[in-house]
MARMAR-506393 format. One record per residue: residue in three letters; z, x, y of N, C-alpha, C, O in turn. Coordinates in steps of 0.001 Angstrom, whole numbers, padded with zeros to 6 digits, always signed. Atoms other than C-alpha are relative to their C-alpha. Layout:
ALAZXYZXYZXYZXY
...
//
This chain:
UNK-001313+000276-000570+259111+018263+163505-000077-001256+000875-001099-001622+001455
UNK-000136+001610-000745+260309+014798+165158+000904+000656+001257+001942+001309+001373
UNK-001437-000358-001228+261572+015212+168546+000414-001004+000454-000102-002118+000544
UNK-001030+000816-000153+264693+014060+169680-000589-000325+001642-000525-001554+001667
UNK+000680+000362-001294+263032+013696+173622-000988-000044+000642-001408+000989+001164
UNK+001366+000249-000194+260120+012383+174584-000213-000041+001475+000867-000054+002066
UNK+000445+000553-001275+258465+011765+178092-001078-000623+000400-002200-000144+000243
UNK+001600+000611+000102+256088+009009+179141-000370+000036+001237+000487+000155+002113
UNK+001080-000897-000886+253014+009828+181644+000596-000471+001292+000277+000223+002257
UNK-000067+000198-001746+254365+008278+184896+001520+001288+000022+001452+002364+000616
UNK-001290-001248+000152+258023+010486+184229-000858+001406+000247-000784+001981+001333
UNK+000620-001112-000538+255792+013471+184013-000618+000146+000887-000563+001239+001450
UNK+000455-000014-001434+253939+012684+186799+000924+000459+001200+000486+001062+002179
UNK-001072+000123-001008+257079+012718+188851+000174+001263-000451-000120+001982+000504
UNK-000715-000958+000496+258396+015858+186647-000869+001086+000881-000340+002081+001376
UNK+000982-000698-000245+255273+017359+187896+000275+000348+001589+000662+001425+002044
UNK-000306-000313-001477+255587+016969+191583+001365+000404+000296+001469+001174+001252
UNK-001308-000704+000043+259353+017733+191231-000029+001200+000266+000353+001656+001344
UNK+000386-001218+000111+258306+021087+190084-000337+000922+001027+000255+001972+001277
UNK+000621-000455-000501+255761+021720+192530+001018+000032+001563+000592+000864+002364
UNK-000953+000272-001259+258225+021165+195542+001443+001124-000407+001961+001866+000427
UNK-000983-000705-000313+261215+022845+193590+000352+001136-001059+001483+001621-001074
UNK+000030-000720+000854+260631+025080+190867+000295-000478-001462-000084-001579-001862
UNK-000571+000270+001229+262094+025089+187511+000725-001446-000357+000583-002297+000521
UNK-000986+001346+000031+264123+022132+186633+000458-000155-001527+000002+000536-002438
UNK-000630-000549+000974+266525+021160+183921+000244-001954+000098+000096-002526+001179
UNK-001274+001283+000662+268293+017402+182492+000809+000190-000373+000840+001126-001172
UNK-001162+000419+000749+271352+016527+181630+000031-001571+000315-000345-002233+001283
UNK-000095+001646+000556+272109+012980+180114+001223+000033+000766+002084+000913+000788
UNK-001469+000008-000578+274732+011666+182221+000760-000903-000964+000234-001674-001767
UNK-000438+000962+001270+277351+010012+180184+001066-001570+000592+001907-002339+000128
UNK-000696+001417-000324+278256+007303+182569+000566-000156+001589+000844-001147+002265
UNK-000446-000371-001625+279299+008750+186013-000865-000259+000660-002007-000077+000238
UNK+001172-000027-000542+277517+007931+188660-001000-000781-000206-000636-001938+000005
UNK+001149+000833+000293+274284+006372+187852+000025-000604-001768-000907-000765-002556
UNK+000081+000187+001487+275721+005356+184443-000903+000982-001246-000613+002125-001598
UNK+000759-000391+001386+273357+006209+181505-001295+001008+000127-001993+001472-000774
UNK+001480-000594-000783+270509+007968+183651-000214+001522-000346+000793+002224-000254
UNK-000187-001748-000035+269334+011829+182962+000043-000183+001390-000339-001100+002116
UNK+000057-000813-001293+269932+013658+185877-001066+001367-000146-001265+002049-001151
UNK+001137-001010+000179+267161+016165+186844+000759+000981+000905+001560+000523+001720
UNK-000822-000656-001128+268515+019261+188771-001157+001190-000014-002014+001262-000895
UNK+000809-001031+000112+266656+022392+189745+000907+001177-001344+002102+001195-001641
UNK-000488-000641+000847+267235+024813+187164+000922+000825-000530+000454+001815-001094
UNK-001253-000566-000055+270721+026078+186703+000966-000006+001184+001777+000797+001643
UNK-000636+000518-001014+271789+023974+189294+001019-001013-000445+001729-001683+000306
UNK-001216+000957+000428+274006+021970+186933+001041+001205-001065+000489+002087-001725
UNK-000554-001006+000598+276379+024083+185278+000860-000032-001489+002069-000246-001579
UNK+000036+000208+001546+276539+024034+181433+001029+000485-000500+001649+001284+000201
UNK-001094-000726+000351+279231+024894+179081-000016-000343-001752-000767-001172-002266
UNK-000453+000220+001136+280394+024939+175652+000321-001206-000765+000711-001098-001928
UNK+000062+001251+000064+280491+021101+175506-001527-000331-000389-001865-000915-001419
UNK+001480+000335-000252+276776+020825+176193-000896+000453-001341-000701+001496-001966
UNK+000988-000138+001271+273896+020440+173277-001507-000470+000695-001766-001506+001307
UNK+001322-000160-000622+270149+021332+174249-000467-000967-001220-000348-000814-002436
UNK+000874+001170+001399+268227+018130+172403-001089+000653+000265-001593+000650-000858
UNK+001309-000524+000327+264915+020002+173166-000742+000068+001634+000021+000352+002557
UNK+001155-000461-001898+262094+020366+176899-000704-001126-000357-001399-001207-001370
UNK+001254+000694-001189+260296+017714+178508-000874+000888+001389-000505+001326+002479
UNK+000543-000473-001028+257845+019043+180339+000258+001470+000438-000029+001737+001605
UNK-000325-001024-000378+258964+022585+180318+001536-000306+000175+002285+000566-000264
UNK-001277+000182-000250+262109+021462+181072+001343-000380-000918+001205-001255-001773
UNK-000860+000146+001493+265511+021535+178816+000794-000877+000801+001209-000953+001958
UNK-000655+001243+000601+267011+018713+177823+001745-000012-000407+002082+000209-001570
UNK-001411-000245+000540+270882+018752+177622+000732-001374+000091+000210-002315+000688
UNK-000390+000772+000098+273561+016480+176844+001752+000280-000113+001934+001490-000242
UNK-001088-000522+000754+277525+016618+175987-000013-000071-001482-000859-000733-002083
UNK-000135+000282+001521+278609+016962+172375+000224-000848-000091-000664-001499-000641
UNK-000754+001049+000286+280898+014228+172401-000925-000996-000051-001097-001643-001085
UNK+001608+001010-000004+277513+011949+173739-000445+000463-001029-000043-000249-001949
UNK+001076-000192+000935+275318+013490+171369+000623-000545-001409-000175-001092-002170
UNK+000059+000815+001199+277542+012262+168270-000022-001482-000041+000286-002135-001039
UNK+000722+001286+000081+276414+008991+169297-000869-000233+000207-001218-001388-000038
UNK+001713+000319-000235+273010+009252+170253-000593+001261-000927-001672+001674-000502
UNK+000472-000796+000927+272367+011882+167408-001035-000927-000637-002185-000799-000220
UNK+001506+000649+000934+270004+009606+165113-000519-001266+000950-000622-002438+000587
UNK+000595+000874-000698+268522+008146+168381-001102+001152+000654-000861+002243+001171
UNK+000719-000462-001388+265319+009021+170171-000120-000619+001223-000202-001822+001471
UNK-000217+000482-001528+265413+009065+173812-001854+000783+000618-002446+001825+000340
UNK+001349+000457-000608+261951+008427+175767+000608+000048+001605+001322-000925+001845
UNK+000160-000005-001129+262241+009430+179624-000864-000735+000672-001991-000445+000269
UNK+000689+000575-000919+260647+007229+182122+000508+000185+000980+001427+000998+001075
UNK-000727+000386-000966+261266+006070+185457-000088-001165+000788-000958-001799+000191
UNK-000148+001287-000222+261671+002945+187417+000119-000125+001306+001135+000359+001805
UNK-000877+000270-002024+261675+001878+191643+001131+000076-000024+001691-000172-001092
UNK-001061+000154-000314+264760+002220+193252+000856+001595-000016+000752+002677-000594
UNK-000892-001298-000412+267242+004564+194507+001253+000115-000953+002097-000754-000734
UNK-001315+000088+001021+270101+005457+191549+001089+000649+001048+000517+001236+001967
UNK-000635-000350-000497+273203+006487+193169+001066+001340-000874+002290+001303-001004
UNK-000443-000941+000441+273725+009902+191345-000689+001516+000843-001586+001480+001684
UNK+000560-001254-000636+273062+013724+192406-001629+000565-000505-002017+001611+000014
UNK+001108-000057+000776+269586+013777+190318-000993+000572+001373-000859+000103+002503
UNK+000928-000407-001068+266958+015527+192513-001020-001100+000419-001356-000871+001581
UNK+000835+000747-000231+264394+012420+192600+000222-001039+000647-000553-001789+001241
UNK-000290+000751-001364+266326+010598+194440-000684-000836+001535-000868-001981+001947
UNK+000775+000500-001362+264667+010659+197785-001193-000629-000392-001475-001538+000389
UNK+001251+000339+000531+261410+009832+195941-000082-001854+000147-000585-002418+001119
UNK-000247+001522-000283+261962+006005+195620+000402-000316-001193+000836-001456-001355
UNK+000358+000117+001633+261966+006397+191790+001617+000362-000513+002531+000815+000177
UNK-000948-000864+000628+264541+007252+189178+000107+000265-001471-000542-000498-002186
UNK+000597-000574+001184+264684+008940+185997+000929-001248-000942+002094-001609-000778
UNK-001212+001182+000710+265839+006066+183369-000267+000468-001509-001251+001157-001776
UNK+000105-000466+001616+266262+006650+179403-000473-001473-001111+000139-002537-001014
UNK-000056+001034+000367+264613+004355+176858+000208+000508-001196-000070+001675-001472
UNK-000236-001116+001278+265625+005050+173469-000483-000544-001599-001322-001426-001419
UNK-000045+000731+001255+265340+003917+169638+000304+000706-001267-000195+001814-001463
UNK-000551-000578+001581+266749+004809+166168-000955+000641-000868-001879-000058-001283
UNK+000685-000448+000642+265195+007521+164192-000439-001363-001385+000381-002169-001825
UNK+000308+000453+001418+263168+005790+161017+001133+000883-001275+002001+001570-000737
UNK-000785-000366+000757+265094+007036+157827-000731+001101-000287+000048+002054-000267
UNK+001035-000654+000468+262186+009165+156804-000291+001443+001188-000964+002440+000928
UNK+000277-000852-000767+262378+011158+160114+001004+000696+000165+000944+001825+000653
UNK-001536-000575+000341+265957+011891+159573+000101+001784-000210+000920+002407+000465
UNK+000769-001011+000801+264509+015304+157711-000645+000836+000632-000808+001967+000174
UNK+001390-000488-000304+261918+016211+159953+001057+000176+001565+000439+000840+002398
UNK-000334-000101-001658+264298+016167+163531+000398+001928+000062+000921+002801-000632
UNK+000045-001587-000485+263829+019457+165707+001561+000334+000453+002233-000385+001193
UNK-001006-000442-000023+266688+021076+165776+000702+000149+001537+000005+000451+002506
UNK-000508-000031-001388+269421+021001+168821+000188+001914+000206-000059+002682-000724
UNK-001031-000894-000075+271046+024215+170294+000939-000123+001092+000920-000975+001980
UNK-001662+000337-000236+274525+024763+171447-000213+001602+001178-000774+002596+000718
UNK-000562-000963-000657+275383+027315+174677+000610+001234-001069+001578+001166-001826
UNK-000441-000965+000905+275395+030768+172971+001439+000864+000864+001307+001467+001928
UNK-001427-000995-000473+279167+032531+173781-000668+001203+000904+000047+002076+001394
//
């Protein structure tokens, strides 16, 4: 299986000490509010999900959400978590850190099209 969200080692580093300070934790892709384009990290059912929302898959233990409406445009894209200096001006828990969670992304190959791990959708 090809996954739709990746995370590279300094992001987990951070994901890591996140953790250890606040437990569980969760993303959502923001779709423009706020810190524009940035996931937001929250402790774990500290953002409040709905029938809109599509789980692309866990970083780090952690699930990965998005809206629908976003996801039919970043559907045949992978997204790569990092992070970057600087303070974003959204509710994201890493905030105080100095850091912030940024998205890098790129277009499935054609060949991986086939092979992507499946989303899920808020069960009723």
């Amino acid at each position: 299986m090809v996954k739709r969200v990746l995370v590279d080692k300094d992001a987990s580093a951070l994901i890591a000490e996140l953790k250890g300070r606040f437990g569980e934790l969760m993303f959502h892709q923001s779709g423009g509010c706020c810190d524009g384009s940035s996931p937001m990290c929250f402790e774990k059912g500290e953002f409040k999900l709905g029938g809109s929302d599509v789980k692309l898959g866990e970083i780090d233990g952690c699930e990965f959400w998005m809206s629908k409406d976003q996801f039919e445009y970043w559907q045949h894209t992978q997204l790569t978590v990092g992070i970057t200096k600087g303070r974003g001006s959204s509710f994201s828990i890493e905030i105080p850190t100095g850091f912030r969670f940024m998205i890098h992304s790129r277009l499935f190959a054609d060949d991986e099209l086939n092979q992507l791990e499946e989303v899920a959708f808020i069960e009723d």
